[in-house]
C-alpha positions as semicolon CSV with decimal commas, in nm:
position;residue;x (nm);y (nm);z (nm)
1;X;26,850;21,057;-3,605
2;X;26,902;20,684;-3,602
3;X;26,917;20,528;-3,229
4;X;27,185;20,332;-3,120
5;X;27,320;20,079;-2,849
6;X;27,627;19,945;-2,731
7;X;27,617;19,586;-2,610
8;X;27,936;19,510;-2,398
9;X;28,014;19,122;-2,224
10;X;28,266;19,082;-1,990
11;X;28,392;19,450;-1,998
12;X;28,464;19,449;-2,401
13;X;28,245;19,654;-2,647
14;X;28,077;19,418;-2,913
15;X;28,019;19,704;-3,125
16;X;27,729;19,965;-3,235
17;X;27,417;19,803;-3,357
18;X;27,102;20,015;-3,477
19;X;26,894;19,943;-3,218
20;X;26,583;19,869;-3,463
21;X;26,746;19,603;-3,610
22;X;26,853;19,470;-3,359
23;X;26,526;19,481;-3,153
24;X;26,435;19,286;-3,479
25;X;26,671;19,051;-3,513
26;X;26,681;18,963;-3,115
27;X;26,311;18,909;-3,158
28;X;26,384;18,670;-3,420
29;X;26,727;18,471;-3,352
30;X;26,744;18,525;-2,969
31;X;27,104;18,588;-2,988
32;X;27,364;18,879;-2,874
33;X;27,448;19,161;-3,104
34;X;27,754;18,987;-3,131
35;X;27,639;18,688;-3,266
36;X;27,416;18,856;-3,537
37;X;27,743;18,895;-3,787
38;X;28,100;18,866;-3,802
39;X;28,161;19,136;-4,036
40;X;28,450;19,391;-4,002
41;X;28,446;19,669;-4,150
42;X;28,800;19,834;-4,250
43;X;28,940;20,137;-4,005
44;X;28,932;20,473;-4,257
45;X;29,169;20,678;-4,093
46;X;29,336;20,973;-4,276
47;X;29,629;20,803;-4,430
48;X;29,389;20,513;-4,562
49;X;29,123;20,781;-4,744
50;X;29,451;20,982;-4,869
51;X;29,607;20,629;-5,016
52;X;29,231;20,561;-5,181
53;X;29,236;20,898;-5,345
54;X;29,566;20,780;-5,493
55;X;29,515;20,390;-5,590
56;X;29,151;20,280;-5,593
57;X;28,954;20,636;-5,726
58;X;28,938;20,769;-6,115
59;X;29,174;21,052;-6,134
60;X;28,825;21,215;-6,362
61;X;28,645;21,184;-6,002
62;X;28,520;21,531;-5,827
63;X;28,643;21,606;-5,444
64;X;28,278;21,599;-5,376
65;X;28,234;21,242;-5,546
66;X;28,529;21,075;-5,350
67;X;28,432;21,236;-5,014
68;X;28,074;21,081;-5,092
69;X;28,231;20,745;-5,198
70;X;28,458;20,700;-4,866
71;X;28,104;20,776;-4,678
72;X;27,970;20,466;-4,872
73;X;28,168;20,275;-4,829
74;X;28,223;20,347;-4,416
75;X;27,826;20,294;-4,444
76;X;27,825;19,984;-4,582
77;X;28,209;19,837;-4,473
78;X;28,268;19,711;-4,846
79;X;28,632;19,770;-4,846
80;X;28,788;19,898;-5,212
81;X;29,155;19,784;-5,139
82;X;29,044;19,426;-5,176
83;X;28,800;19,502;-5,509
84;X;28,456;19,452;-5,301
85;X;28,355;19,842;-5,433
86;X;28,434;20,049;-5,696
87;X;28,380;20,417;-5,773
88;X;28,263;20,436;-6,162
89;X;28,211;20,668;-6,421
90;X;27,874;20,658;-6,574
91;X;27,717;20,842;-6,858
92;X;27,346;21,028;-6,869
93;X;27,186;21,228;-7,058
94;X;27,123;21,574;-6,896
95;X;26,761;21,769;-6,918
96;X;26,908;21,939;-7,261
97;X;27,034;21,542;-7,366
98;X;27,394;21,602;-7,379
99;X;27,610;21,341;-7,225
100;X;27,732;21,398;-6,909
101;X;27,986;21,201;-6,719
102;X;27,937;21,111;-6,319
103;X;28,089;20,894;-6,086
104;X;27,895;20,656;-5,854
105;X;27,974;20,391;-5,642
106;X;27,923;20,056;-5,686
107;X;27,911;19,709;-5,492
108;X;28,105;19,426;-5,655
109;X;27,943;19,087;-5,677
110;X;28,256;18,991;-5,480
111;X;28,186;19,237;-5,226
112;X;27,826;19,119;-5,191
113;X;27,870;18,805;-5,130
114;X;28,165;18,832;-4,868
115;X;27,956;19,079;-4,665
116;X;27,611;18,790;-4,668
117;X;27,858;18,499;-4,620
118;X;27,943;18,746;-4,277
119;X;27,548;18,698;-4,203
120;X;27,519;18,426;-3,958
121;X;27,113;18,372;-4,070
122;X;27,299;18,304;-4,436
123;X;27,305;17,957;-4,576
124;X;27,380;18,007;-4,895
125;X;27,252;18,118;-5,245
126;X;27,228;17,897;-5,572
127;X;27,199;18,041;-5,940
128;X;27,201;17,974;-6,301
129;X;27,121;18,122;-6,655
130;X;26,884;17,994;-6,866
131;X;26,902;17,985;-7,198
132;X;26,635;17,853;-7,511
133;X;26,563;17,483;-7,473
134;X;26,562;17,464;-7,106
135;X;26,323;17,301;-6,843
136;X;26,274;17,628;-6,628
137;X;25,963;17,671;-6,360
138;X;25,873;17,863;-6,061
139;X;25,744;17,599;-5,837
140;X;25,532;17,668;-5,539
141;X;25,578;17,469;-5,239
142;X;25,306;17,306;-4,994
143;X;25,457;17,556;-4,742
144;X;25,388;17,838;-4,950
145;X;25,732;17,909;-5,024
146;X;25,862;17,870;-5,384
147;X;26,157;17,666;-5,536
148;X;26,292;17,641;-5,876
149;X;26,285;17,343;-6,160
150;X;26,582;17,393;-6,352
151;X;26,691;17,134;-6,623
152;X;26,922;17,172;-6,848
153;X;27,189;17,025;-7,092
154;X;27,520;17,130;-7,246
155;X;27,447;16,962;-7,564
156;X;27,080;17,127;-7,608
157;X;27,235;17,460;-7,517
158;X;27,530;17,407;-7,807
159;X;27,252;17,373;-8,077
160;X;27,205;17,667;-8,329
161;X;26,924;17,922;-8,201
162;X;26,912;17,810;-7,800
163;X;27,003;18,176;-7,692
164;X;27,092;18,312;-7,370
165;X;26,757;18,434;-7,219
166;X;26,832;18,552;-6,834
167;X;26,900;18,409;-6,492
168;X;26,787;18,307;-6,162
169;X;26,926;18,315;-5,792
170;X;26,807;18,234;-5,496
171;X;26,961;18,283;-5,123
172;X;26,863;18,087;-4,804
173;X;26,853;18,207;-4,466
174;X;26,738;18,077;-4,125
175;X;26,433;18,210;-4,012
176;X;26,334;18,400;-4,339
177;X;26,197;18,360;-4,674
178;X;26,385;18,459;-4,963
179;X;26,214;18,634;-5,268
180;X;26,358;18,416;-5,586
181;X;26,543;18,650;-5,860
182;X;26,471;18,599;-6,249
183;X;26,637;18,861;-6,471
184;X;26,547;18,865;-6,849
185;X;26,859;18,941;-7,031
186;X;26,728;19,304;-7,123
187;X;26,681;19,385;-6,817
188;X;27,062;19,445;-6,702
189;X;27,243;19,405;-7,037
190;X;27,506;19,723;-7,052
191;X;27,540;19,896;-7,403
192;X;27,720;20,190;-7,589
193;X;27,602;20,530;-7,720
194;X;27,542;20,338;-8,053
195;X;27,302;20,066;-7,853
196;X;27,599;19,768;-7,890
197;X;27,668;19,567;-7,566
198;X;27,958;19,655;-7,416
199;X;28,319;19,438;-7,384
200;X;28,197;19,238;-7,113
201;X;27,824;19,167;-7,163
202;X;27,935;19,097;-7,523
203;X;28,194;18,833;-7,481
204;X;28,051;18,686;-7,167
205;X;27,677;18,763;-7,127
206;X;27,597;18,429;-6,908
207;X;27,870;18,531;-6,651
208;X;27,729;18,922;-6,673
209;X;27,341;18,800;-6,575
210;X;27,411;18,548;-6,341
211;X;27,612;18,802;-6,134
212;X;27,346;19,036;-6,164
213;X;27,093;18,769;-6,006
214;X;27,329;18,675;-5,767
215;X;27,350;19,042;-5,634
């Protein structure tokens, strides 16, 4: 069983923090519970889990898959009214390789980056794709850190052949080093039972990938 502490100030509770991380992050920042994020997480009381049943969950879901989802999503505070989670069907193969539908859940980009912008250690994140053509290197700094070289230009990119390859992000934040992300396109690129891409990673790969990095 996880431990946990209540930090109160002036006769208000700041909230319940696992007290690992925040033995951790105290070390670290030197700062109150309260001041490690500013993140609420919604209030799931019945009528609210009764009105996501109805609005924001695939009518195809099981009882068992929903009741999982709304413990997600309590877990993590990503709030599905407001599109930052999502609880999708997805097909496998089963041990005899017949196709089985099941629903998971899933963090939006959106979602992901409202709940690090909360983070008050974040400072940011840049990204790009990178396509055929383009100046692209890992470049290790005299700190020992690493940054990226990343040139690039519209009109090289427009030329016949310079195809979409992958992309990079990188996030900042005080006090810690941030591994850099590359994805190869293969790597994340969603397709069919008959191996096409699907709608969206066929009519707008570079927004797909980047995302992907970015989350």
């Amino acid at each position: 069983m996880e431990a946990k502490t209540e930090t109160k100030t002036e006769g208000k509770t700041n909230g319940v923090v696992d007290a690992p991380v925040q033995a951790q992050v105290l070390a670290k920042t030197e700062t109150t519970p309260a001041e490690i994020s500013k993140w609420e997480a919604p209030n799931w009381n019945a009528e609210r889990i009764a009105l996501a049943k109805k609005a924001v969950t695939p009518p195809t879901a099981t009882d068992a898959e929903f009741e999982y989802f709304i413990a997600w999503c309590k877990r993590t505070g990503l709030d599905p009214f407001v599109k930052q989670a999502y609880l999708i069907a997805r097909r496998a193969q089963d041990a005899r390789g017949n196709w089985v539908e099941k629903h998971e859940p899933m963090a939006s980009e959106a979602g992901l980056a409202a709940r690090a912008d909360a983070e008050l250690d974040f400072r940011g994140i840049e990204s790009a794709a990178v396509y055929e053509g383009d100046v692209f290197r890992v470049v290790r700094l005299p700190d020992g850190t690493q940054a990226i070289h990343h040139e690039w230009s519209p009109m090289d990119r427009a030329k016949a052949g310079h195809k979409l390859l992958g992309a990079w992000a990188h996030a900042k934040r005080a006090g810690r080093t941030v591994k850099i992300t590359c994805l190869p396109l293969a790597s994340r690129i969603q397709t069919t039972r008959e191996g096409k891409a699907t709608k969206f990673w066929a009519t707008m790969p570079e927004g797909q990938i980047e995302k992907c990095a970015r989350a």
